[in-house]
N, C-alpha and C positions, 0 to 999 in steps of 0.2 A: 445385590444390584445387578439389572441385565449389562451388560456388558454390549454396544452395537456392536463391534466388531466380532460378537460370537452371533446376530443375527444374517451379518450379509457375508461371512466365511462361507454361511451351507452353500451359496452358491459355487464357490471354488472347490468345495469340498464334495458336493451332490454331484458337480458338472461341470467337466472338463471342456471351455469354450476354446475355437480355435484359436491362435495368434494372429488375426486378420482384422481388418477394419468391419464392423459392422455398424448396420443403419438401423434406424428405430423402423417396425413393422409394423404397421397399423393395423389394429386387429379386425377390426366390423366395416370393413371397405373404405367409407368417405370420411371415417375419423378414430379416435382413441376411446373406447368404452367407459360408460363412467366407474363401471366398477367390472374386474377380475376377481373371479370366485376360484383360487386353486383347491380342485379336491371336488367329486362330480359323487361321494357318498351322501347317503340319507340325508348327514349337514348342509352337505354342500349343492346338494338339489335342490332342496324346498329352500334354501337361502338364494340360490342364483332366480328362482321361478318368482319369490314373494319382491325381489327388489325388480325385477322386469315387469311385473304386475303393478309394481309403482309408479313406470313410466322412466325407468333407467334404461340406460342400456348395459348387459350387462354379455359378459364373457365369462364362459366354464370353461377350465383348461382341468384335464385329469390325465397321469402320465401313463398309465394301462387301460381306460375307456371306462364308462361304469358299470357296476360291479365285475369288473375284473375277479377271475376266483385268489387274488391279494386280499381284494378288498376286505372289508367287514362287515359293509354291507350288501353283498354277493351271495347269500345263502337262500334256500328257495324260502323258508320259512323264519317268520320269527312272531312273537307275542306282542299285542298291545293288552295292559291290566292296568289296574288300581290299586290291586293288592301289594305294597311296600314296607308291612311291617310299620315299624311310627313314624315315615317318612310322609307328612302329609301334604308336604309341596308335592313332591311327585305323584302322590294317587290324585291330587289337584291338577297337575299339569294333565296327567296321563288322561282324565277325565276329560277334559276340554280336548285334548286334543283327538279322541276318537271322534270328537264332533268333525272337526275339521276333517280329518280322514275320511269319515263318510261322503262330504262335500266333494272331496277331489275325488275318491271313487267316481262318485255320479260325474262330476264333470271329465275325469280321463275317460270314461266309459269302457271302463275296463274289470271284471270281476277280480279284487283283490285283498275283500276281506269275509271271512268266515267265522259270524259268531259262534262262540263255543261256550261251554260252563269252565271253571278252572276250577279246579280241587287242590289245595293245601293240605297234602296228609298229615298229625300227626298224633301223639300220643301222650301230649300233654299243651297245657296253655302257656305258650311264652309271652314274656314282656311285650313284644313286637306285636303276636297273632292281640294280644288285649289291644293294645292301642289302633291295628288296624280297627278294630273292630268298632272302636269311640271313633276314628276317622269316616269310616262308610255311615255310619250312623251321623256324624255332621256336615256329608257331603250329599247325603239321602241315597248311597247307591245300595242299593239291593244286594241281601247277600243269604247265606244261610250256614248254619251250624246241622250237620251231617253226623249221624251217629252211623258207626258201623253196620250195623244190619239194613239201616237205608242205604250205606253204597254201596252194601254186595244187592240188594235189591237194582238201585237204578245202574250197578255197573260193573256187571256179573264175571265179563272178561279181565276184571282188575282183583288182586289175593289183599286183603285188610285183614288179614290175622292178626299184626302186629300194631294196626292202627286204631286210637279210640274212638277220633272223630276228624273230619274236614271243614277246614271254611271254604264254601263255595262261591265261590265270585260268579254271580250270575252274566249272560251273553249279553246283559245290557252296559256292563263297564269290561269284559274280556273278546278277546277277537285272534283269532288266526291269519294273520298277512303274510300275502307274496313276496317277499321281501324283494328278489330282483326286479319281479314283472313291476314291483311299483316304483320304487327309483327308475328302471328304465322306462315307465312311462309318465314322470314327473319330467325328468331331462328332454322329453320326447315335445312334451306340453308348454313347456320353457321354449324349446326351437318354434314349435309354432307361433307359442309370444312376439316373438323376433328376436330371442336369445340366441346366440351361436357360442359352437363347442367345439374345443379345439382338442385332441386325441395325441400330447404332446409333454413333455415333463418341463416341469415349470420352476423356476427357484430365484429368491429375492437376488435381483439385480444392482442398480447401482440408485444411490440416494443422495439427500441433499437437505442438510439440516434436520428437521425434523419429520418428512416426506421423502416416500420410497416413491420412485421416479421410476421405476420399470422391474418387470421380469425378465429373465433369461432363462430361452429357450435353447432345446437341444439345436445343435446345427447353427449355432451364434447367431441366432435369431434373439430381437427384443421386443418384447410388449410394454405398452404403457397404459396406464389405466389411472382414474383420478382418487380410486381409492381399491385399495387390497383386503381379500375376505382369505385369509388360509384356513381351511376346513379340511384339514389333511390327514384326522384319525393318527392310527398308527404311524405316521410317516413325520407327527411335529419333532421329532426328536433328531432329526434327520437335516428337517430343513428350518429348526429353530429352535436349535440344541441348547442357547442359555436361558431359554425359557421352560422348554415340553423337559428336559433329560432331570432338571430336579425335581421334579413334578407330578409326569406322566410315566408309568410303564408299562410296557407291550407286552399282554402275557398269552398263552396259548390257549385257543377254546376246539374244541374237536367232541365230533355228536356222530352217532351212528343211523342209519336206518333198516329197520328188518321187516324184511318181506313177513307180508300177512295171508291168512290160507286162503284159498280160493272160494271164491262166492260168501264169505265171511266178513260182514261189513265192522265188525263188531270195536273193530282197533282202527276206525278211516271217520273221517270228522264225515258227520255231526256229531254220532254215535259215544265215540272217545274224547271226554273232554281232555284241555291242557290241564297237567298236574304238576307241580310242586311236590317234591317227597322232602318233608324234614326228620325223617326218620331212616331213609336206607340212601338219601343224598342223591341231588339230581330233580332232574325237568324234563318234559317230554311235551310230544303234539300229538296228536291223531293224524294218520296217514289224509294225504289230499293225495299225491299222487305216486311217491317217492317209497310209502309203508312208514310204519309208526317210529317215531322221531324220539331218540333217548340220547342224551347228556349227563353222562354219567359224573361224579360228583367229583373235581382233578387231582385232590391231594393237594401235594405241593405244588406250587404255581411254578412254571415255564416258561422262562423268558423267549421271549419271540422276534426274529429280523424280518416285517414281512418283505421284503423283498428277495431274499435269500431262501428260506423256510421252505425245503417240500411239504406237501399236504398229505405226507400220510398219516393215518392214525395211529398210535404207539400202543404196542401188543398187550402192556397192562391195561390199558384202557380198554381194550376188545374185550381183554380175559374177564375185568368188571363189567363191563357194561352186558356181555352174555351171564353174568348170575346174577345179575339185579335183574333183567328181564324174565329170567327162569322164575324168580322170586317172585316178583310182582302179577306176571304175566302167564301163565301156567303154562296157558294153551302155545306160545310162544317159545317155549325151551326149545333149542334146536333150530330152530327160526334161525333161513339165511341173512347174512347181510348184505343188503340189495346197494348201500352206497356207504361214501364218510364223506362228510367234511373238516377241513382244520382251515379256522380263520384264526384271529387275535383281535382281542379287546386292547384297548387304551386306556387305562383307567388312572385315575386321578390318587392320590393320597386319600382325599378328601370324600372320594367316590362321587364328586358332585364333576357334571361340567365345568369348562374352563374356556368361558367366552364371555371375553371383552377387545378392548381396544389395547393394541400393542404399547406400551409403557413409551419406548423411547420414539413413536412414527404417528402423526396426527390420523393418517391416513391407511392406517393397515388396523384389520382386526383378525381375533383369533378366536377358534368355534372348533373346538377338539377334546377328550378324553368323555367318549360317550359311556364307554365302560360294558358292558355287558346289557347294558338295560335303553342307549342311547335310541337302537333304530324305532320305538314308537313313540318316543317324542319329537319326530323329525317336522311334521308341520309346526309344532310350536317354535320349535331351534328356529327354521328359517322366518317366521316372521320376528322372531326376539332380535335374531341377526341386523333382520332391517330394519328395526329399530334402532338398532344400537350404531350401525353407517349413516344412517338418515338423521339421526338427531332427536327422532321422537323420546320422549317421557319410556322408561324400562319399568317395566314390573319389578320394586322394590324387593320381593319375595327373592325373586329371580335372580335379581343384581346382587344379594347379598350372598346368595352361594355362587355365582359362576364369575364373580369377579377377580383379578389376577391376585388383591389382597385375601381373597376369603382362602386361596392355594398356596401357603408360603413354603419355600423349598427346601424337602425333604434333605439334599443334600448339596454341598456345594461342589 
């Protein structure tokens, strides 16, 4: 059972307000917005952009700006694919929604996706690679099965000693995105809607039966708004502990990038597709600007504060991730490392998202635990969102994993 008094605690607990009188703030000049979107991530982008496209008014509050390097969605790169093993909602979702992604491309007018081929190593047929393969076959998307001597042929800077064959996800379901440049130009396209964004820490305020009646801002500041979107990633646990803390945990994800040789395009997209290793663990990109992008495979998971957490990468991690490159990579051994980053996933029990309408608040919803795989289904989350505030009919499929009963809690 949630418990309200463990939903409107985070505020005393997040954020210390003064002892003083304060007044309600009006957030959008001449009134109170119909909806507050806390959380300005991939969720909470395309969620604040698709309900202001409806003819709301809405307001984004994010307490570090978006992508913040807390964030999760902050990282220059990340994947859109289809490939899911026998998850075929998701090579479903992930399919439509590179539609839509195309779409905002052209309308941000901003170069932010790079199709790519994706490669699956490995050296035998699993349960998963079978049914992906009955999924792309009922979904028609194009794929191919890769015997080793075709991918030391098409992809000569890559070592397949150890690999029998690949599933190729061809560039018509795979794609390489910006991950920051496109949240900050979704947020950016939202302001021009006539959305406004406030660069400010936000936490449930004071309520009144079964409607949450305002936020509370740093500085004893309050907002009000006619309905509540928390899209807060990593951060539900924080600001909606009897809900996100049996449910969701924050683990740590940390990816390196190494410099590639000079005049040698050989490891930089187009050239280098995204790959999947099921055999030496781990994921990778092809250099766009940063050098070839590896994710080394974590072991044991990590619990994560993102608020607390330096971002440095942890020296076992370095030590693997330079022998799987050595490994894979030849010409690579030795190869400096030109950056890291450490962000943290959210991820669900269920591994599914966990977006519905708050249990005990007619008027608050929740759109959090994207997990490792969340930032390319971000067009789809926000229009599911505004569905789901607006009252439209939800995608069945949809509603039976991301609803608060398909997540029962882990632990009490």
């Amino acid at each position: 059972m949630i418990q309200r008094r463990d939903f409107l605690s985070a505020s005393a607990a997040t954020l210390a307000a003064p002892a003083v009188a304060r007044g309600m703030v009006p957030a959008l000049g001449g009134g109170r917005p119909d909806v507050a979107v806390v959380g300005a991530g991939v969720f909470g982008a395309f969620t604040a952009l698709a309900l202001q496209e409806r003819g709301h008014q809405v307001l984004s509050l994010d307490q570090y700006g978006p992508v913040s390097p807390r964030a999760s969605s902050s990282g220059e790169t990340r994947s859109i694919r289809s490939g899911y093993g026998d998850q075929a909602f998701y090579s479903a979702w992930s399919a439509r929604g590179l539609a839509k992604w195309r779409l905002r491309e052209a309308e941000f007018g901003r170069k932010l996706l790079y199709p790519s081929a994706r490669i699956e190593l490995t050296d035998h047929w699993t349960d998963g690679m079978i049914a992906q393969r009955k999924i792309f076959d009922d979904l028609k998307l194009p794929y191919e099965i890769a015997q080793r001597d075709e991918l030391r042929r098409r992809f000569p800077q890559m070592a397949f000693d150890d690999v029998d064959f690949a599933f190729v996800e061809t560039s018509a379901s795979s794609v390489l995105v910006k991950a920051r440049e496109a949240v900050l130009a979704t947020i950016e396209h939202f302001e021009k809607q006539g959305g406004q964004s406030r660069f400010v820490r936000a936490v449930p305020g004071e309520a009144q039966g079964r409607r949450l009646l305002s936020l509370k801002l740093d500085g004893g500041e309050t907002v009000s708004a006619g309905s509540y979107v928390f899209a807060v990633g990593p951060w539900a646990g924080k600001l909606l502990p009897g809900i996100a803390r049996p449910r969701v945990h924050v683990w740590r994800s940390e990816y390196l990038y190494y410099g590639t040789p000079a005049g040698d395009p050989r490891f930089s997209w187009p050239h280098q597709p995204l790959w999947h290793d099921h055999i030496r663990g781990g994921w990778g990109f092809g250099s766009i600007e940063r050098g070839l992008k590896y994710s080394v495979a974590p072991g044991p998971r990590v619990a994560m504060d993102p608020d607390t957490a330096e971002r440095l990468p942890r020296e076992e991690l370095i030590k693997a991730s330079r022998a799987y490159i050595a490994a894979r990579f030849p010409a690579l051994a030795g190869a400096p490392i030109m950056e890291s980053r450490v962000c943290q996933v959210d991820d669900a029990d269920t591994t599914n998202f966990l977006i519905d309408r708050h249990p005990d608040f007619d008027n608050v919803f929740l759109a959090f635990a994207g997990g490792g795989h969340g930032f390319k289904h971000g067009p789809m989350v926000g229009d599911y969102v505004a569905d789901l505030v607006t009252g439209r009919p939800l995608d069945p499929d949809a509603r039976r994993l991301f609803a608060m009963e398909a997540h029962p809690p882990a632990r009490e």
